[in-house]
LUMSEKOL-141402 format. One record per atom (N, C-alpha, C): residue number from 1; residue in one letter; x, y, z; atom name. Coordinates in nm, 4 decimals. Layout:
BEGIN
SITE  tike  balum        xx        yy        zz  fike
SITE   NUM      a         X         Y         Z    CA
...
***
This chain:
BEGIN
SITE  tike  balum        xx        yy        zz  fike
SITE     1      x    0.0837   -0.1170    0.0000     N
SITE     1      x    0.0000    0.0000    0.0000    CA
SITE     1      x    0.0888    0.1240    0.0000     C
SITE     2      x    0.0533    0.2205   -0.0356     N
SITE     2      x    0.1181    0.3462   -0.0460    CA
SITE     2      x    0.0202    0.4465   -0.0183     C
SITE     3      x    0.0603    0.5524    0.0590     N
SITE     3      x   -0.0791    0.6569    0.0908    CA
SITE     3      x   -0.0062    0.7928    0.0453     C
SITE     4      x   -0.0181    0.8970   -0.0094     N
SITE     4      x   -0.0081    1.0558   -0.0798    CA
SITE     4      x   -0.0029    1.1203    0.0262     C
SITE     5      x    0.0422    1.2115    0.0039     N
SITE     5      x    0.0549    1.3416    0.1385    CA
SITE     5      x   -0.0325    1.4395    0.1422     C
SITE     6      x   -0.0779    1.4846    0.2259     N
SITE     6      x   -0.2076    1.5485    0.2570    CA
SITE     6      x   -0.2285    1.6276    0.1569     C
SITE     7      x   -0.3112    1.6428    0.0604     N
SITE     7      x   -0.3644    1.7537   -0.0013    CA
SITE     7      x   -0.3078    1.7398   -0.1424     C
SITE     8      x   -0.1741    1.6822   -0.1624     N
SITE     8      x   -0.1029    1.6489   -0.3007    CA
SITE     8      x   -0.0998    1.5041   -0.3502     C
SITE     9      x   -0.1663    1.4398   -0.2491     N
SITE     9      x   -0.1389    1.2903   -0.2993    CA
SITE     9      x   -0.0587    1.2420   -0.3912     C
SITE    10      x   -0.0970    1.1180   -0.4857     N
SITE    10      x    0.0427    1.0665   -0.5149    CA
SITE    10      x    0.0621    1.1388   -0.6558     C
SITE    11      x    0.1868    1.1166   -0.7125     N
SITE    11      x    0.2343    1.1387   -0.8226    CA
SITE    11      x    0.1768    1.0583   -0.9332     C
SITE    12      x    0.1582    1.1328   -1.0829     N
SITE    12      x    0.1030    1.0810   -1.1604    CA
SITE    12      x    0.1703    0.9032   -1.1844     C
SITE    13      x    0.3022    0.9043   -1.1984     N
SITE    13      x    0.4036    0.8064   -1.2814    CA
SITE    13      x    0.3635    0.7071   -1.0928     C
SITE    14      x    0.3121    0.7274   -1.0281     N
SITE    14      x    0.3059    0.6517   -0.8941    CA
SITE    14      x    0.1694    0.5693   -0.9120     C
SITE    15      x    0.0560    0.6816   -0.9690     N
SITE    15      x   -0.0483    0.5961   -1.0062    CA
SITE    15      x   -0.0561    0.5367   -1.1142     C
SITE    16      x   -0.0161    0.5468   -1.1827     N
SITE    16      x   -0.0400    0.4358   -1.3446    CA
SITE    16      x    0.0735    0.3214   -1.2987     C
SITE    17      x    0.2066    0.3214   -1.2124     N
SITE    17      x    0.2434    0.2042   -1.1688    CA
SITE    17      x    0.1570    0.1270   -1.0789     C
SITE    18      x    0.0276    0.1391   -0.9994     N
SITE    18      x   -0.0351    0.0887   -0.9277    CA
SITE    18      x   -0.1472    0.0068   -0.9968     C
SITE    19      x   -0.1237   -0.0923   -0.9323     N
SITE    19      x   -0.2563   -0.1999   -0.9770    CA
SITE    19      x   -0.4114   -0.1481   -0.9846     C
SITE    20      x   -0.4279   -0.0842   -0.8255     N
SITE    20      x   -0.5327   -0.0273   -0.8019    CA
SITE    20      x   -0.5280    0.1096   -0.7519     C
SITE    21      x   -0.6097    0.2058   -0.7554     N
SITE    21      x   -0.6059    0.3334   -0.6729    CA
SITE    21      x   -0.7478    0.3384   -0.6021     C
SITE    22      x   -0.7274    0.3964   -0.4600     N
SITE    22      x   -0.8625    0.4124   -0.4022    CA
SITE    22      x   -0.8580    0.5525   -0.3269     C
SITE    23      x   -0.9701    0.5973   -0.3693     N
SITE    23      x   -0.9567    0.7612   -0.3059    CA
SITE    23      x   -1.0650    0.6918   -0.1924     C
SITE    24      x   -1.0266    0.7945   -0.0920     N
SITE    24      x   -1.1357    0.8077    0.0325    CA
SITE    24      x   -1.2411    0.9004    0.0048     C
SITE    25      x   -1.3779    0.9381    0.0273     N
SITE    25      x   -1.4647    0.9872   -0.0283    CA
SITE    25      x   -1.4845    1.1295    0.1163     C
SITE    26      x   -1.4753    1.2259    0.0775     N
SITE    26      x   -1.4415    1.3313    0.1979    CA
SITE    26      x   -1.5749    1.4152    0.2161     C
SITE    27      x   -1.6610    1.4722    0.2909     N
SITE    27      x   -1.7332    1.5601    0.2772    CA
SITE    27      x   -1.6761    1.7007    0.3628     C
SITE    28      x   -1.7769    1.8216    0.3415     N
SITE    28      x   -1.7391    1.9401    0.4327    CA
SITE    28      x   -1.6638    2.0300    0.3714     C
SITE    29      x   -1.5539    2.0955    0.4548     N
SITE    29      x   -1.4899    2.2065    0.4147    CA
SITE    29      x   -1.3439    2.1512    0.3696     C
SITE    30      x   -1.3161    2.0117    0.4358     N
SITE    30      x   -1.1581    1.9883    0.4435    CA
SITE    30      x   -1.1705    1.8661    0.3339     C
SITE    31      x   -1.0734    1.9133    0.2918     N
SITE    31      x   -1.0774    1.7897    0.1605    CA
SITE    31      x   -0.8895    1.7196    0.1629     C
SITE    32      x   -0.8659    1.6724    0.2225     N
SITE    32      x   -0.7456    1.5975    0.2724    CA
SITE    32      x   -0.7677    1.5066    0.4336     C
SITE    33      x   -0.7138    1.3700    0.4062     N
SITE    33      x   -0.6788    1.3322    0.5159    CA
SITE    33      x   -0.4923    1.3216    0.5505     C
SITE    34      x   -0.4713    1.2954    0.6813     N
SITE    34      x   -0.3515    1.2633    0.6914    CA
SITE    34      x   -0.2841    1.1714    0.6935     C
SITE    35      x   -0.1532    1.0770    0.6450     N
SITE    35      x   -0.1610    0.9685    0.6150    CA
SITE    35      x   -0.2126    0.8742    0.7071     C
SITE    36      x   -0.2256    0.8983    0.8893     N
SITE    36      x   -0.2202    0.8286    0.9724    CA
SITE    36      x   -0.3920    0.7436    0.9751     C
SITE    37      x   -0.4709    0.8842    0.9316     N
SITE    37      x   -0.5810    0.8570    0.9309    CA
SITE    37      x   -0.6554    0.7582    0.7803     C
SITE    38      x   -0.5781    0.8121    0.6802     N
SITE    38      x   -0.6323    0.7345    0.6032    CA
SITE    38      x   -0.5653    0.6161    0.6048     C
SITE    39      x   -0.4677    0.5664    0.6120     N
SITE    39      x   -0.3794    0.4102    0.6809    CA
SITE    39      x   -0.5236    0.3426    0.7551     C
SITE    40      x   -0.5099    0.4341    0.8424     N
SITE    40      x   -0.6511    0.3911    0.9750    CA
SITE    40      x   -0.7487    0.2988    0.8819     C
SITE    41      x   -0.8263    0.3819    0.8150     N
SITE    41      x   -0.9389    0.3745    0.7356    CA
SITE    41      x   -0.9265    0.2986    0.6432     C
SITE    42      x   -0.8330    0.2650    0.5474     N
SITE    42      x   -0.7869    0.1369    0.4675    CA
SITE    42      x   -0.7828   -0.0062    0.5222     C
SITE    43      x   -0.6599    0.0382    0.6659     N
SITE    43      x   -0.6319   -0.1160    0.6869    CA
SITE    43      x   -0.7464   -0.1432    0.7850     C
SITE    44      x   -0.8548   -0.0231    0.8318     N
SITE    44      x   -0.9930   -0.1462    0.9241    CA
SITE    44      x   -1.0803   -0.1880    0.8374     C
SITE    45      x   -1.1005   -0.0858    0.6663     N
SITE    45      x   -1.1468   -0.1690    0.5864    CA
SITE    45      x   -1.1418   -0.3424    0.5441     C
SITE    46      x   -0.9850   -0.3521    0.5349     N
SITE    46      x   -0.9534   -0.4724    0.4973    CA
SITE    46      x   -0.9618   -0.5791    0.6002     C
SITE    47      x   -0.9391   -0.5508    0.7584     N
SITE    47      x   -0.9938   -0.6135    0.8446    CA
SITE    47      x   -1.1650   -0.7051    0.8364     C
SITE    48      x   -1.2286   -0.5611    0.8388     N
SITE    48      x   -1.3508   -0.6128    0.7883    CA
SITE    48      x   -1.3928   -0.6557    0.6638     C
SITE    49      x   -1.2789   -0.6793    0.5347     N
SITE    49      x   -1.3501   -0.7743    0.4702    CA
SITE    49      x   -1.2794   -0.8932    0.4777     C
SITE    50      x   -1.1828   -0.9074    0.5291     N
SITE    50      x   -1.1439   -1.0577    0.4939    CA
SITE    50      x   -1.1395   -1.1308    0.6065     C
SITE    51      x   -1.2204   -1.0622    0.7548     N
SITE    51      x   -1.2786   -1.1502    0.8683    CA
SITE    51      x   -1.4349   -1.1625    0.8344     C
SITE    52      x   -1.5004   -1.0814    0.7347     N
SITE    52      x   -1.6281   -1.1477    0.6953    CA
SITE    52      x   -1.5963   -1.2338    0.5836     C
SITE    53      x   -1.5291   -1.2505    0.5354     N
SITE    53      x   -1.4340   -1.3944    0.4026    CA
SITE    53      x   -1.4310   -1.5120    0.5169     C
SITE    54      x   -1.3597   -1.4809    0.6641     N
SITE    54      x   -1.3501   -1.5940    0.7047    CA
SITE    54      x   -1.4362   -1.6831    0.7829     C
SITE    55      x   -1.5542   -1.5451    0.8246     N
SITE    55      x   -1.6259   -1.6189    0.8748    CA
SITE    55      x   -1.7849   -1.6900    0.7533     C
SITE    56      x   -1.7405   -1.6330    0.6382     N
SITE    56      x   -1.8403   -1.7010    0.5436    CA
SITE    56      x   -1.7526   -1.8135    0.5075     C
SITE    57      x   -1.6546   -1.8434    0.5092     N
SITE    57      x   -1.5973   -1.9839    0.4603    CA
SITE    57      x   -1.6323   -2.0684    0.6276     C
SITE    58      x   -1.5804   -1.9942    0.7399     N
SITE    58      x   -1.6414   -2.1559    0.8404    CA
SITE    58      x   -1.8098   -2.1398    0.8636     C
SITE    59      x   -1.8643   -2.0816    0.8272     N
SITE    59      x   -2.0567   -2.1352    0.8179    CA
SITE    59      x   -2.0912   -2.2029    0.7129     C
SITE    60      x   -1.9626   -2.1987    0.5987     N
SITE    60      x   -2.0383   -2.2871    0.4938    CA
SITE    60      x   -1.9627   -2.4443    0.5244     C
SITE    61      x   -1.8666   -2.4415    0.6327     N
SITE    61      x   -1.8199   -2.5493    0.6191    CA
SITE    61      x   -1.9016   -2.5985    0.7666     C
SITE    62      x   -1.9115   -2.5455    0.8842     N
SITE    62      x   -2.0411   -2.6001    0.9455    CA
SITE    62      x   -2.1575   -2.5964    0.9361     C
SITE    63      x   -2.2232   -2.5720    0.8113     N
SITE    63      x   -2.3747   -2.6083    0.7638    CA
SITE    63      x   -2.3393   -2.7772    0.6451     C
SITE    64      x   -2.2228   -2.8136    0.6165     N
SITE    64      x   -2.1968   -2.8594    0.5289    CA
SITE    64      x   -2.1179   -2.9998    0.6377     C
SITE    65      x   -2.1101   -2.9594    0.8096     N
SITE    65      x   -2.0635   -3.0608    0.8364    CA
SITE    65      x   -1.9262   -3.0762    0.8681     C
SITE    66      x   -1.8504   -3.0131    0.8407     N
SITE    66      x   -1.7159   -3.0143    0.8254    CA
SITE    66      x   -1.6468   -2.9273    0.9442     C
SITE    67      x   -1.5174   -2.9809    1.0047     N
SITE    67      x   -1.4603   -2.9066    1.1199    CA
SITE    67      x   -1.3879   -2.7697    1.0335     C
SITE    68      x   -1.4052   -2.6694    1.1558     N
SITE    68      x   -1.3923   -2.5570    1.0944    CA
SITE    68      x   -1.2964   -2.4722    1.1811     C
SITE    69      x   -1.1998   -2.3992    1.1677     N
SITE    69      x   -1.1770   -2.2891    1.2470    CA
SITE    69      x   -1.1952   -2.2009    1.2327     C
SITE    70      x   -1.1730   -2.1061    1.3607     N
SITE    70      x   -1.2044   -1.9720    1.4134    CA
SITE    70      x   -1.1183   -1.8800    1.3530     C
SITE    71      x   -1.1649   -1.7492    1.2925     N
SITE    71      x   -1.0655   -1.6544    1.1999    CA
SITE    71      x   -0.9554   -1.6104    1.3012     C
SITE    72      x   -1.0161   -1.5633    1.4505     N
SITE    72      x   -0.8811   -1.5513    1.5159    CA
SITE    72      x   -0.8103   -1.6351    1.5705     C
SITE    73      x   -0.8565   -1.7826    1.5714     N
SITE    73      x   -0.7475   -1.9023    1.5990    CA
SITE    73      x   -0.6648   -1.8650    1.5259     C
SITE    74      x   -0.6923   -1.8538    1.3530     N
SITE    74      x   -0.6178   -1.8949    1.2266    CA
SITE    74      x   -0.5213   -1.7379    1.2342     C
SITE    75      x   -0.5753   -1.6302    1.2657     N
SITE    75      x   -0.5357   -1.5106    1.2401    CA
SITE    75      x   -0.3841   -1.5463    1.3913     C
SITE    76      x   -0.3757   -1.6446    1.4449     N
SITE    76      x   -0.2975   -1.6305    1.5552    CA
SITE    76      x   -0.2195   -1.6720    1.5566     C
SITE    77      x   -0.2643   -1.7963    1.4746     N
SITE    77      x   -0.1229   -1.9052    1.3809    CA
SITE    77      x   -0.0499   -1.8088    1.2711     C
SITE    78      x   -0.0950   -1.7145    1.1991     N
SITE    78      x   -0.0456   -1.7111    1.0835    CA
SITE    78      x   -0.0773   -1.5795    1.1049     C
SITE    79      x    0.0665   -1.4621    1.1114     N
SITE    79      x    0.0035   -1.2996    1.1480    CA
SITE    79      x   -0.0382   -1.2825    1.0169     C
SITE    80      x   -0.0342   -1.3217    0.9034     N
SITE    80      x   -0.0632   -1.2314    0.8073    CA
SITE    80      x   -0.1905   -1.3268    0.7391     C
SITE    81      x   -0.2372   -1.3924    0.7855     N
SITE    81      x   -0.3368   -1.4535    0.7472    CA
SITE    81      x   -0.3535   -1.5278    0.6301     C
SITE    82      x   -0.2572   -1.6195    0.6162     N
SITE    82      x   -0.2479   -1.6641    0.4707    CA
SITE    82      x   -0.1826   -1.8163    0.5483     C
SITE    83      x   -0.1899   -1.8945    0.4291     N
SITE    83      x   -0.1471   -2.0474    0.4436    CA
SITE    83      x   -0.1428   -2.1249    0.3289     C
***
């Protein structure tokens, strides 16, 4: 991830090297965040989607029968959540 500096964000030749770009959507008078805050706001995004990923993979595997673990068992084994 890479985050822009308040108010100038990133460089053109920074975004066309990027896979993806995501602006934060701002209302009001202030139209910049600071990197700390938008970091914030990215990485609890991604929290919340790939602990609702984990908990839709163990309900389909205990409606289906199958032993399952817990996203923060797995999140405890493995800091970065992968295997």
């Amino acid at each position: 991830m890479i985050f822009g500096e308040e108010g100038v964000g990133l460089t053109k030749k920074t975004l066309e090297t990027a896979d993806y770009a995501v602006e934060i959507p701002q209302f009001g008078s202030v139209r910049s965040l600071n990197v700390g805050t938008s970091s914030g706001i990215v990485i609890l995004q991604l929290y919340f989607f790939f602990n609702s990923i984990f908990f839709f993979l163990a309900t389909c595997l205990a409606v289906a029968g199958m032993s399952c673990i817990s996203p923060i068992a797995f999140a405890e084994d493995n800091a970065f959540g992968l295997k």
